[in-house]
C-alpha positions as CSV (number, residue, x, y, z in Angstrom):
1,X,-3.7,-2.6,1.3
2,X,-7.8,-2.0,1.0
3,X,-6.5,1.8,1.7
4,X,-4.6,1.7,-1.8
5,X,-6.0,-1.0,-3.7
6,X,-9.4,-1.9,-2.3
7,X,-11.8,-3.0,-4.8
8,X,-9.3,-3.7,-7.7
9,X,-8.4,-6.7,-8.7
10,X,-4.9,-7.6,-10.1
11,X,-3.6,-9.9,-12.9
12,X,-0.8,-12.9,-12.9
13,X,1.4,-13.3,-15.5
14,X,-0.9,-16.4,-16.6
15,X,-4.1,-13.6,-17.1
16,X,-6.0,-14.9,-14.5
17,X,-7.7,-12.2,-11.7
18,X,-7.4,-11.8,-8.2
19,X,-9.0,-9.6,-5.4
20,X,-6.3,-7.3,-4.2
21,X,-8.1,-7.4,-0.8
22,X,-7.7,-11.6,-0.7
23,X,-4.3,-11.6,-2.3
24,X,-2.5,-8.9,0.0
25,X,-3.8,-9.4,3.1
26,X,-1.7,-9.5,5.9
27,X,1.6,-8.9,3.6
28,X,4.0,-6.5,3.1
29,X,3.8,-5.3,-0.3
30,X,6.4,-4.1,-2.7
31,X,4.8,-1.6,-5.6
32,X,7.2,-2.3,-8.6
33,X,7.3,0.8,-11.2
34,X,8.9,-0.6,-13.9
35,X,8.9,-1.1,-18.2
36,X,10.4,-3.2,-20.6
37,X,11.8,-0.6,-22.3
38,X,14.2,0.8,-20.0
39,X,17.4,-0.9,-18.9
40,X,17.7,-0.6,-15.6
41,X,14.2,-2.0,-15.0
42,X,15.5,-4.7,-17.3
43,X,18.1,-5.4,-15.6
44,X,17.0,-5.0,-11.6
45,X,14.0,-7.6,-12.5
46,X,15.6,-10.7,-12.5
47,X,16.9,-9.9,-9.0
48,X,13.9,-9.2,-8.0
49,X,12.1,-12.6,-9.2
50,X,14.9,-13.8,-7.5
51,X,14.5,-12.3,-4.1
52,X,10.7,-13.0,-4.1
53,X,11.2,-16.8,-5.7
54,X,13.4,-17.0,-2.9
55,X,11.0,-15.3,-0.1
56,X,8.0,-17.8,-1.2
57,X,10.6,-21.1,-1.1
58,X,11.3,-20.0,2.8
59,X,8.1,-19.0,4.1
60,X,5.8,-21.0,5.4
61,X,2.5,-20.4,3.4
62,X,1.1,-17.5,2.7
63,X,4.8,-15.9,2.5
64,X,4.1,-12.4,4.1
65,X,5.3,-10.5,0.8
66,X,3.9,-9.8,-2.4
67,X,4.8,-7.7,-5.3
68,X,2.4,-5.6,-7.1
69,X,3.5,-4.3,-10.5
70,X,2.7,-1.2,-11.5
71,X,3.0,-1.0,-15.1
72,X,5.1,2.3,-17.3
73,X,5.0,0.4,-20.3
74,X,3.3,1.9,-23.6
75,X,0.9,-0.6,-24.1
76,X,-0.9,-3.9,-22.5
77,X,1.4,-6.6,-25.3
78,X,4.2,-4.9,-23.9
79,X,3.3,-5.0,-19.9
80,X,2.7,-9.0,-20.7
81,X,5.3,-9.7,-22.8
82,X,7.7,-8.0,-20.2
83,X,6.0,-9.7,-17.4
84,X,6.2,-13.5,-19.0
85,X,9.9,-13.0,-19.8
86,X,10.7,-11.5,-16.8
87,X,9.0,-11.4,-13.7
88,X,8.4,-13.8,-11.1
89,X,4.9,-15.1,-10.0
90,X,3.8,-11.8,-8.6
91,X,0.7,-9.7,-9.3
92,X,0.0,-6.9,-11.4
93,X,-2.6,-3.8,-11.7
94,X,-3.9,-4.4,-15.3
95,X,-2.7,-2.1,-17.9
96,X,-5.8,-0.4,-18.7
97,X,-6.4,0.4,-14.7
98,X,-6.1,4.4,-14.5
99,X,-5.0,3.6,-10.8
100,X,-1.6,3.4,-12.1
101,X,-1.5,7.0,-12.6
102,X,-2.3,7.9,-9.3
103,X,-0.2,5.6,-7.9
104,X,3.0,7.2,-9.4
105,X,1.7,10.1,-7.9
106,X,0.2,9.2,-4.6
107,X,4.2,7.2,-4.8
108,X,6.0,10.2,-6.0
109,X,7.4,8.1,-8.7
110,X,9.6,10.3,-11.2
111,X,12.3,7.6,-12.2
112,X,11.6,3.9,-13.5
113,X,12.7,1.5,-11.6
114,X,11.5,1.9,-8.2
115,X,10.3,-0.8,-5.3
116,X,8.2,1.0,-2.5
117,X,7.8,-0.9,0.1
118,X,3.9,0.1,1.9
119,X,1.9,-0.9,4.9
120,X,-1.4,-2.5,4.7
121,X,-2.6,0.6,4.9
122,X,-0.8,1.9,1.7
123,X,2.0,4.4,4.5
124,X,5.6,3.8,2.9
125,X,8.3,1.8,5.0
126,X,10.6,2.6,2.4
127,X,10.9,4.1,-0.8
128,X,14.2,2.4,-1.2
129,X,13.4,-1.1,-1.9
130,X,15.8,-1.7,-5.1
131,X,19.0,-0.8,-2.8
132,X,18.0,-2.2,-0.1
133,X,17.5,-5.9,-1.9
134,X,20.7,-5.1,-3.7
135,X,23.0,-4.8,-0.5
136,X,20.7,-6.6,1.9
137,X,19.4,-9.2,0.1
138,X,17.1,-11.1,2.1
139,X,17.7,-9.7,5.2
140,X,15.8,-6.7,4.2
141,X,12.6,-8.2,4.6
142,X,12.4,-9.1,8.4
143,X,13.6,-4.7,8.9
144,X,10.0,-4.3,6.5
145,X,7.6,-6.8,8.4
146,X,8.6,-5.2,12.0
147,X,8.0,-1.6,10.0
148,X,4.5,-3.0,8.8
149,X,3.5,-5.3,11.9
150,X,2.9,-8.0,10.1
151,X,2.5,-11.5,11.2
152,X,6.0,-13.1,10.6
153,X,6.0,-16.6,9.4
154,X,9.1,-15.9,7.7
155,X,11.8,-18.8,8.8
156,X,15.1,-16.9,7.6
């Protein structure tokens, strides 16, 4: 991911920073467009804290995932709040990173929710991630680390 996010470093849910370099290295990494304010994101969210709680119980450490967030709420309260209610122990660009922007872009974002799933080097695998986790479950990650050729230490 130093192609997309070099030199940025992301937030937890708790505030504290991270490196994106050290914190996504050698993962497959899901970029989550989302906002509190709109229902679907609301409501695919939990299933996605699920999925990852469950990804980081299985693997042997580091799990070979991480989400990213990419904020679409209106303002930084919001982005927290939504994060501390909602999401599972996954990272986030900080609100007031113009990044996000280009991300949509670089992402083709148009519609809130959306999970694209990227190569180290920031080339999509999918840009179907929210489906994919709905009907696959689980499964769906072993299809995105031979895509990515990444390490697997995954055991399921």
């Amino acid at each position: 991911m130093v192609d997309v996010l070099g030199g940025r470093h992301l937030v937890t849910c708790k505030g504290a920073a991270v490196e994106a370099e050290v914190a996504l290295q050698n993962k497959v990494v899901a970029l989550y467009f989302a906002a509190a304010r709109c229902a679907p994101s609301r409501d695919f969210t939990p299933l996605l804290c699920d999925f990852y709680t469950a990804l980081v119980a299985e693997a042997r450490r580091p799990a070979p995932f991480e989400v990213v967030f990419v904020s679409a709420d209106g303002s930084a309260q919001e982005m927290l709040d939504f994060m501390r209610e909602l999401h599972g122990a996954w990272l986030a660009l900080p609100f007031h990173d113009p990044y996000r922007h280009k991300l949509r872009e670089r992402y083709n974002v148009t519609a809130i929710p959306k999970l694209v799933i990227v190569k180290q080097n920031g080339e999509v695998i999918t840009n179907k991630g929210r489906k994919q986790i709905r009907e696959r479950g689980l499964t769906c990650l072993q299809n995105w680390l031979e895509a990515a050729d990444v390490f697997q230490n995954f055991s399921g």
